[in-house]
C-alpha positions in Angstrom: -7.8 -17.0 14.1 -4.1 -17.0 14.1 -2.4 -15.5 10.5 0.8 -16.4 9.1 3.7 -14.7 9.6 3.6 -12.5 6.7 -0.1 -11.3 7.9 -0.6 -8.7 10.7 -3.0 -8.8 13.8 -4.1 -6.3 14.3 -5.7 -5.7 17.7 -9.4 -5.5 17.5 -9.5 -1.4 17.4 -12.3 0.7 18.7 -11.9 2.6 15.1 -9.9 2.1 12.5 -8.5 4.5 10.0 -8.3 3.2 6.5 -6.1 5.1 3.7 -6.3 3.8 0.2 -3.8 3.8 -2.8 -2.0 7.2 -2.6 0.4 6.8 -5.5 3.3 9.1 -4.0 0.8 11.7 -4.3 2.1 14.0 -1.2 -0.3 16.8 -1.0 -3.3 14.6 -1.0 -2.2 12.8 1.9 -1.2 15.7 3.7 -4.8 17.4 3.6 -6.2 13.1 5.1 -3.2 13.3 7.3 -4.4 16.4 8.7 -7.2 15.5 9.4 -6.8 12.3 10.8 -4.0 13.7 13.1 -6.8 16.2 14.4 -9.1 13.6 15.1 -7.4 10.8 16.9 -8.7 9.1 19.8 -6.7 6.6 22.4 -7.7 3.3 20.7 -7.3 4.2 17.1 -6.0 2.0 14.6 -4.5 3.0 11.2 -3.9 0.8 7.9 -2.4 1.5 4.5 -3.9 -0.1 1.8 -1.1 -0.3 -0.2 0.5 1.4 -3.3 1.9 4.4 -0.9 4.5 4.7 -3.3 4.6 4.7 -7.3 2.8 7.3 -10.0 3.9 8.9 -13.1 4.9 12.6 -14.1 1.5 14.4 -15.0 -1.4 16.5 -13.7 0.1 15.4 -10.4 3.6 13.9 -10.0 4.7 11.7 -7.5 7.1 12.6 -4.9 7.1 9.1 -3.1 9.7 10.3 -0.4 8.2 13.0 0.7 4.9 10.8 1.2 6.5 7.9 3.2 7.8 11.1 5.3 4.6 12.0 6.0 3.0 8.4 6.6 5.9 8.0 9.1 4.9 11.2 10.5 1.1 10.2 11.1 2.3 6.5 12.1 4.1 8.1 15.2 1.0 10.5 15.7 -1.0 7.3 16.3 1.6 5.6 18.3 1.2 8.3 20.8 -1.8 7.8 21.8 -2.0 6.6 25.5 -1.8 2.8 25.3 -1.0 2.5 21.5 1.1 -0.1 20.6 3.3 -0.9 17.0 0.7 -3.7 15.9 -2.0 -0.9 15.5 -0.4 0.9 12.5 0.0 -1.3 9.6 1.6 -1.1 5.9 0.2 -2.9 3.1 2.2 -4.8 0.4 0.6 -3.2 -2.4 1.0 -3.2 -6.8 3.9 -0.6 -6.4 5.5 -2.4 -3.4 5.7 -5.4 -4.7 7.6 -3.9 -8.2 10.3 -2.2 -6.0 11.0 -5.1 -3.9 11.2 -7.1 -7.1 13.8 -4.1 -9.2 16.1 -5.7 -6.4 16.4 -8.9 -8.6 16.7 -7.5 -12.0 19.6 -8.6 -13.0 18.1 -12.2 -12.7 15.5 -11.7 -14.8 15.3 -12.8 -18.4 14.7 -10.2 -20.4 15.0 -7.9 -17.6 14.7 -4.3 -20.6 10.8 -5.6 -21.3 10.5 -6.1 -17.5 11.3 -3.0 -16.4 9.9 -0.9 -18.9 6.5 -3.3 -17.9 7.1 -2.2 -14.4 7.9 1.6 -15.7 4.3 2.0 -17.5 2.9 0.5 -14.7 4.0 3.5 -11.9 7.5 2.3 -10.7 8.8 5.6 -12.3 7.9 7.8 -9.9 9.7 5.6 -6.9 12.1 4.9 -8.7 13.1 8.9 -9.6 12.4 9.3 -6.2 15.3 7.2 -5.0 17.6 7.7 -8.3 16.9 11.2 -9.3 15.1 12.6 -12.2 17.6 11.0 -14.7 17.6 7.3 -13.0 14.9 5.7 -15.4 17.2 6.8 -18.3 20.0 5.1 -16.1 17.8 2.1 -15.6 17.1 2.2 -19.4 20.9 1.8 -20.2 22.0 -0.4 -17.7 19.6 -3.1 -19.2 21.2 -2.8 -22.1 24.6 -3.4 -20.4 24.1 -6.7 -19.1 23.6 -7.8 -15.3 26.8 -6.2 -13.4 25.2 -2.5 -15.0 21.8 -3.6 -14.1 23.3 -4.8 -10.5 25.2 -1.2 -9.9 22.1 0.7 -10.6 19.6 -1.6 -8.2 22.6 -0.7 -5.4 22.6 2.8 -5.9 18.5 3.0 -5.6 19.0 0.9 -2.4 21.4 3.2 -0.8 19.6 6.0 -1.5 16.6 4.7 0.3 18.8 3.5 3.1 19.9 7.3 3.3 16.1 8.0 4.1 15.7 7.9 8.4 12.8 5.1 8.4 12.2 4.3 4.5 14.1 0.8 4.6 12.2 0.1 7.7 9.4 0.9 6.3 10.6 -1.7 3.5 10.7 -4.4 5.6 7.8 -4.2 7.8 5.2 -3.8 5.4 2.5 -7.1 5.4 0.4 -8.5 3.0 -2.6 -8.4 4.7 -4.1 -7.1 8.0 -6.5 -9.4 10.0 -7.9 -7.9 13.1 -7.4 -10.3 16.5 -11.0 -11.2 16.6 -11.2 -12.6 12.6 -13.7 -10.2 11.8 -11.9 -7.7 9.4 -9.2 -8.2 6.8 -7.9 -5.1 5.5 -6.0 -6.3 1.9 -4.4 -4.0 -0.9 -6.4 -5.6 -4.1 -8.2 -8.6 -3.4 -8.5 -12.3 -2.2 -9.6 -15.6 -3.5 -12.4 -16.9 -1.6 -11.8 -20.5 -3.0 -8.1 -20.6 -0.7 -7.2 -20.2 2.5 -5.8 -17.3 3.8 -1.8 -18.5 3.9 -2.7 -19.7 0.3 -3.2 -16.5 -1.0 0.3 -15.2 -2.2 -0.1 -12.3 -4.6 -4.1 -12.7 -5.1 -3.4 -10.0 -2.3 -2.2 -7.5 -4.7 -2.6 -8.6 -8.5 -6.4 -9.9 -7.8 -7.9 -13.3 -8.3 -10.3 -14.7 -10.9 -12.9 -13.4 -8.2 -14.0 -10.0 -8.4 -13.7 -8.5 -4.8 -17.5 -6.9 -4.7 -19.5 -10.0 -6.1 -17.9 -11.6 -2.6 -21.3 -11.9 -1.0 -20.6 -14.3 2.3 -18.4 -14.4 4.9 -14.8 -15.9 4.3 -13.2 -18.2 6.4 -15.9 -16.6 9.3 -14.3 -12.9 8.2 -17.1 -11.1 7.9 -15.7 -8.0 6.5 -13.2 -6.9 3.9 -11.8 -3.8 3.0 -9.6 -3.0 0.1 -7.7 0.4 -1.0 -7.4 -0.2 -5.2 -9.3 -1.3 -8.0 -7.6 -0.7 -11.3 -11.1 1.4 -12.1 -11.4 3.9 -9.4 -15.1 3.3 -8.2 -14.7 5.9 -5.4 -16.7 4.0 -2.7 -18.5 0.6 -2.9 -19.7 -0.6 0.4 -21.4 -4.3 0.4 -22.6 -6.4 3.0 -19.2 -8.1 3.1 -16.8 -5.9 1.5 -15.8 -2.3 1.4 -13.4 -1.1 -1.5 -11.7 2.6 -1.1 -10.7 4.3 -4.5 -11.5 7.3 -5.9 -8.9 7.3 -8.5 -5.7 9.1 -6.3 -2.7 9.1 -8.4 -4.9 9.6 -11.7 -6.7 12.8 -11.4 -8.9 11.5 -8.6 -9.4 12.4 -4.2 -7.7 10.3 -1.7 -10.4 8.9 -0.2 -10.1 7.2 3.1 -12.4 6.0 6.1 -13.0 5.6 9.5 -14.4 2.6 10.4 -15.6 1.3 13.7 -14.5 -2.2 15.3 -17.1 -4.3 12.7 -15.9 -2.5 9.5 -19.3 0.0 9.2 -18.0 3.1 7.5 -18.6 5.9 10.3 -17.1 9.1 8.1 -15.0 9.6 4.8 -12.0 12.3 4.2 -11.1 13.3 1.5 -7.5 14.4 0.1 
């Protein structure tokens, strides 16, 4: 099966590491990190489901750059491995990724204070205080009030702070919204998919979810015969079905970062936990 564009292949992997929604939470993906770089094997694949960045102050704040640091870090870990190629570490378009690419065209927006206060509750704070400093949602907050050249000003300032990050803009603009392994079986996807499209049909089914909950999917799609997914808005921890496999034990909310090793067909061979 060949994806669109916007889809990676990824080659069919003798294992594949899986991390979930991390929610800019750093220290939890440093313990999985850890591990995962102690435990590599030539042949390994590695996918992020997603929502890397985002999350609120609280119990435990975000510090979003410090995280894509670190997934950098482990993607090169992986991409030294004898033989390893860039198509075996993937980045998922996720809730959170999706709100910072849109902040770019706020000034377009009508009524662009109720959509990014909408985007604020939702855990663009944290990436954007990340990229702005811990006064830049205030900024954002006035600059919406000031019309579209304020609201214009404030987006470019964000953007060249993430350009003044080595490897965060081309993080930026290399993550995918999906991962399809090279022999159709598994499909790696940040929220969900709806069964009744096609695959290049999907647009953002991938990350806001369908009308179709992801673990009453109980049949092969389009011959994919497994798919994995790292958020559900309730946190189940781990739900593996005979076609599906969701990842989310509630990181970013008070929860572990759970993620998996898989083997080539999707079967869930270990779990670490952040």
């Amino acid at each position: 099966m060949t994806p669109p564009a916007a889809i990676a292949m990824l080659r069919q992997p003798r294992r594949l590491w899986a991390i979930p929604a991390v929610h800019g939470v750093v220290h939890r993906l440093l313990a999985v990190a850890n591990t995962i770089a102690g435990r590599l094997e030539s042949g390994d694949s590695l996918v992020f489901l997603g929502n890397l960045i985002g999350g609120r102050q609280g119990d435990e704040p975000a510090d979003v750059a410090a995280t894509l640091d670190l997934a950098l870090t482990l993607r090169r870990r992986v991409l030294a491995l004898p033989g390893a190629r860039a198509c075996d570490v993937v980045f998922l378009r996720g809730t959170q990724e999706e709100m910072w690419t849109k902040l770019e065209q706020l000034h377009f927006a009508q009524g662009p204070a109720e959509v990014l206060r909408w985007m604020l509750q939702r855990g663009l704070e944290g990436t954007v205080a990340a990229y702005g400093g811990s006064g830049a949602v205030d900024e954002g907050l006035r600059a919406v009030r000031d019309g579209p050249m304020a609201i214009a000003r404030w987006t470019g300032e964000l953007r060249r702070s993430l350009r003044a990050r080595p490897g965060h803009v081309e993080w930026l603009s290399a993550i995918r919204r999906a991962a399809l392994s090279d022999d159709g079986h598994l499909l790696a996807v940040h929220h969900g998919i709806d069964p009744r499209k096609p695959l290049d049909l999907q647009g953002d089914s991938f990350w806001w979810g369908s009308g179709v909950a992801f673990d009453t999917i109980d049949a092969p799609y389009g011959g994919i015969g497994r798919m994995i997914r790292g958020f559900d808005r309730s946190h189940p921890g781990i739900v593996d079905g005979a076609h599906t496999l969701t990842l989310d034990g509630g990181c970013g909310s008070g929860g572990p970062l759970l993620a998996a090793l898989l083997d080539a067909r999707g079967v869930v061979l270990d779990i670490v936990q952040g």
